[in-house]
C-alpha positions as CSV (number, residue, x, y, z in Angstrom):
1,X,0.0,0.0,0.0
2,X,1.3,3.5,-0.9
3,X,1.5,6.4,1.7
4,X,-0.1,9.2,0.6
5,X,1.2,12.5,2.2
6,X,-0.9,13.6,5.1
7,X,-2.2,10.3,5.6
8,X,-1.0,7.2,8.4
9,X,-1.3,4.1,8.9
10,X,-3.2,2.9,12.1
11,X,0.2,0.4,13.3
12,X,1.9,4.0,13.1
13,X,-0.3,6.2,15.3
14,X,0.3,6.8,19.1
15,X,-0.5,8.8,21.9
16,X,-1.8,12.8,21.2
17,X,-1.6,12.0,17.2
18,X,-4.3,13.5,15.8
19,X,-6.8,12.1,13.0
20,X,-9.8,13.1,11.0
21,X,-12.4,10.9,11.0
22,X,-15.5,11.3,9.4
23,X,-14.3,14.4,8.8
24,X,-13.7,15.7,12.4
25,X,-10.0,16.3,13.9
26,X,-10.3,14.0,16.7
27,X,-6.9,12.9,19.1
28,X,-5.4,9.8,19.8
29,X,-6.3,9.3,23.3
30,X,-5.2,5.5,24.2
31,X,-3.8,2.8,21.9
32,X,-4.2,-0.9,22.2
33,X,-2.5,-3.6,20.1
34,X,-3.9,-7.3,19.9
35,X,-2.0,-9.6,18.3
36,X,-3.6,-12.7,17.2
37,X,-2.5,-16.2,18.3
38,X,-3.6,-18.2,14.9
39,X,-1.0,-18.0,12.1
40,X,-2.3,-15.7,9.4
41,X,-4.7,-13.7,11.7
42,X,-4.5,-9.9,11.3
43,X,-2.9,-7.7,14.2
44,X,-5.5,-5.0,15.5
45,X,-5.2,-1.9,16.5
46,X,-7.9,-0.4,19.0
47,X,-8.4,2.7,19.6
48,X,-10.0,5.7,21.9
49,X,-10.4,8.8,20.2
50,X,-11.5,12.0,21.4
51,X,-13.5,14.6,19.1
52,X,-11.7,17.5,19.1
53,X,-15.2,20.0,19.2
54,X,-17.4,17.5,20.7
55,X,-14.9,16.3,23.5
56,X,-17.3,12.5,23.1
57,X,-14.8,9.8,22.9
58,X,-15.1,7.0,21.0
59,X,-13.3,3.4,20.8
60,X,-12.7,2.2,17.3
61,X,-11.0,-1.0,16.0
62,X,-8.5,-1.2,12.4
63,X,-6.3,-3.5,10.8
64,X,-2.7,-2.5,10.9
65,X,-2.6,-0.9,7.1
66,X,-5.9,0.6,7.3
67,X,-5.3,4.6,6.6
68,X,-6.2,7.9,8.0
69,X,-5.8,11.5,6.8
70,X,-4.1,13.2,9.3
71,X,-5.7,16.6,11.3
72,X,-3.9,20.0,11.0
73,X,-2.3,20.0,14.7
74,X,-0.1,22.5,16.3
75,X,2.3,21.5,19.9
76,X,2.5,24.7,21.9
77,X,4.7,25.1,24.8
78,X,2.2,26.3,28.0
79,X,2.6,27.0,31.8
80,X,0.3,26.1,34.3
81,X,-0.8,29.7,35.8
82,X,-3.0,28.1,38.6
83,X,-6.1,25.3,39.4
84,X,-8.7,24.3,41.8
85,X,-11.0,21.3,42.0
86,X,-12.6,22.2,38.5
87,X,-9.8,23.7,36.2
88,X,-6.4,24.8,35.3
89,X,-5.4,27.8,34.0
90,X,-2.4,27.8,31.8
91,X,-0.7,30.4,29.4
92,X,0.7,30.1,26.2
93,X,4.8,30.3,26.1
94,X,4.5,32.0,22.9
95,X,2.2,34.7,22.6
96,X,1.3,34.8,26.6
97,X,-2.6,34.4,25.8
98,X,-4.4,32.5,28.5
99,X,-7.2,29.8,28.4
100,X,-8.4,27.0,31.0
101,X,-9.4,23.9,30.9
102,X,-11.9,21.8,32.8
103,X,-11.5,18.5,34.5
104,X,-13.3,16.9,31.9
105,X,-11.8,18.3,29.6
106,X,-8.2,17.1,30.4
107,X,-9.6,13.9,32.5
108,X,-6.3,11.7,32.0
109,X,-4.0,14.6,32.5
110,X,-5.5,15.7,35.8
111,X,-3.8,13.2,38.2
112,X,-0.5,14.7,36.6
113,X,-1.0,18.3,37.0
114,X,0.8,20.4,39.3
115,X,1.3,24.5,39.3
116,X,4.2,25.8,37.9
117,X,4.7,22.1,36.3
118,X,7.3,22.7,33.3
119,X,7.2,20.9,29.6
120,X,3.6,20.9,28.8
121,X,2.3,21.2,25.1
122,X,-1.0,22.5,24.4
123,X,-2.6,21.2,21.3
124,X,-4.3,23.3,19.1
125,X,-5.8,23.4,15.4
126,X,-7.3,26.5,14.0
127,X,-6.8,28.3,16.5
128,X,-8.7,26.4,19.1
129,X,-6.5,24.5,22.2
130,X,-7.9,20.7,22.0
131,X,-5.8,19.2,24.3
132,X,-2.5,18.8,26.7
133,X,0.6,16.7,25.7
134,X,2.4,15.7,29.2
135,X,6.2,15.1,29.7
136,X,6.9,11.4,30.0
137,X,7.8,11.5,33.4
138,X,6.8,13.8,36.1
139,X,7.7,14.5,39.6
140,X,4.8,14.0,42.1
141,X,5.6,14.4,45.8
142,X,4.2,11.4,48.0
143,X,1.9,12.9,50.7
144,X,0.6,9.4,51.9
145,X,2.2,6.1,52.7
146,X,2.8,3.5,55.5
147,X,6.2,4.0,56.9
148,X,8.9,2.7,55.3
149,X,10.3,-1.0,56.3
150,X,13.8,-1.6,58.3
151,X,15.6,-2.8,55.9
152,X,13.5,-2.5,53.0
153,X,15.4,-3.2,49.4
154,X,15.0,-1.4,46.5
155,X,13.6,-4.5,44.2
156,X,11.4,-5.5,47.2
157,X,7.4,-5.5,47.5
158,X,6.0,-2.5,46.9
159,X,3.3,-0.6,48.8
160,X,0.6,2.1,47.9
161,X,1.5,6.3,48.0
162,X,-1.2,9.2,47.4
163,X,0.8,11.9,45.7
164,X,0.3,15.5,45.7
165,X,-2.4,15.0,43.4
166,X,-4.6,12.4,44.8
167,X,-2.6,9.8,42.3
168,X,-2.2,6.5,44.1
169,X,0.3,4.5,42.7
170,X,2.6,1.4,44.1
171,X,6.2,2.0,44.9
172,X,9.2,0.5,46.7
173,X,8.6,0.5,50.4
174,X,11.5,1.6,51.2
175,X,9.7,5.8,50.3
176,X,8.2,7.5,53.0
177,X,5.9,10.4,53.1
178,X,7.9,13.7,51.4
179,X,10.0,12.0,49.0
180,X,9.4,13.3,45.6
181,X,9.4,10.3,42.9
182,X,9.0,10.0,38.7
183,X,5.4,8.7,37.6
184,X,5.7,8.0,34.0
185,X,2.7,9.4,32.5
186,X,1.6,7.0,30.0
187,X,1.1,4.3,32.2
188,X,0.1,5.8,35.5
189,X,3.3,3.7,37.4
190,X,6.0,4.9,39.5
191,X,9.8,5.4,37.3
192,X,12.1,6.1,39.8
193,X,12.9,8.2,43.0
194,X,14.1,11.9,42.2
């Protein structure tokens, strides 16, 4: 099959890629890949998306080499101004113009957000900011765990921490309560200690 330019194949889309479909720029929101276990079956591809107007997600399955025109999409570099429970506020890097968000809006990003966080991209398309593009890793301090064991390893059982955000995520129980660790952000797991 021919690549056309402007167009991708579904095996080649990830994360924040953004795709018309039925005509509508909608985002790349999770990617899951099934490969088959009979010889000869097809690998599929499924797929959340998120319409970029509408905000409605929708989960969608493709073959490997089936083909999609790709959506106009612009990465701009943004700071978090401040949030509460409902929304962040964030400005523009570039031309310092300011626009929020609401929790729905930026549902999977929410646990990751912090003021003042650094290396956030907004994504945009005519003119209109669709969505947020997180660093892989991030820094989240743990506010909540059960004291750390005497003698605790690093490669030993782990234990759950609430971070700063209200995250909950297992780590080494050798962490207590202030140290500041790496969540990587497309899984939700703990990296590494700071």
């Amino acid at each position: 099959m021919i690549k056309l330019p402007g167009m991708i194949r579904a095996s080649d889309l990830k994360k924040t890629d953004a795709v018309k479909i039925d005509g509508a720029p909608c985002i790349v929101e999770t990617v899951t890949v099934q490969k088959p276990s009979a010889r000869g079956a097809v690998t599929l591809y499924k797929f959340r998306f998120r319409d970029a107007q509408s905000k409605r997600k929708t989960d969608l399955t493709f073959r490997g080499d089936e083909m999609f025109e790709e959506a106009e999409l612009e990465r701009r570099p943004v700071q978090i101004l401040f949030g509460d429970e409902s929304s962040f506020s964030f400005m523009d890097q570039q031309d310092f113009s300011q626009f929020s968000l609401s929790r729905d809006e930026i549902e999977d990003e929410w646990p990751y957000l912090t003021e003042g966080q650094e290396g956030i991209l907004a994504l945009t398309s005519e003119g209109r900011v669709l969505g947020l593009e997180l660093p892989v890793l991030v820094p989240l301090p743990i506010v909540e765990t059960r004291p750390s064991i005497k003698g605790g390893s690093v490669t030993a059982r782990t234990k759950p921490a609430v971070l700063s955000t209200g995250l909950t995520v297992q780590v080494p129980e050798y962490l207590e309560t202030g140290d500041v660790i790496r969540v990587d952000t497309r899984t939700g797991l703990y990296a590494s200690k700071t």
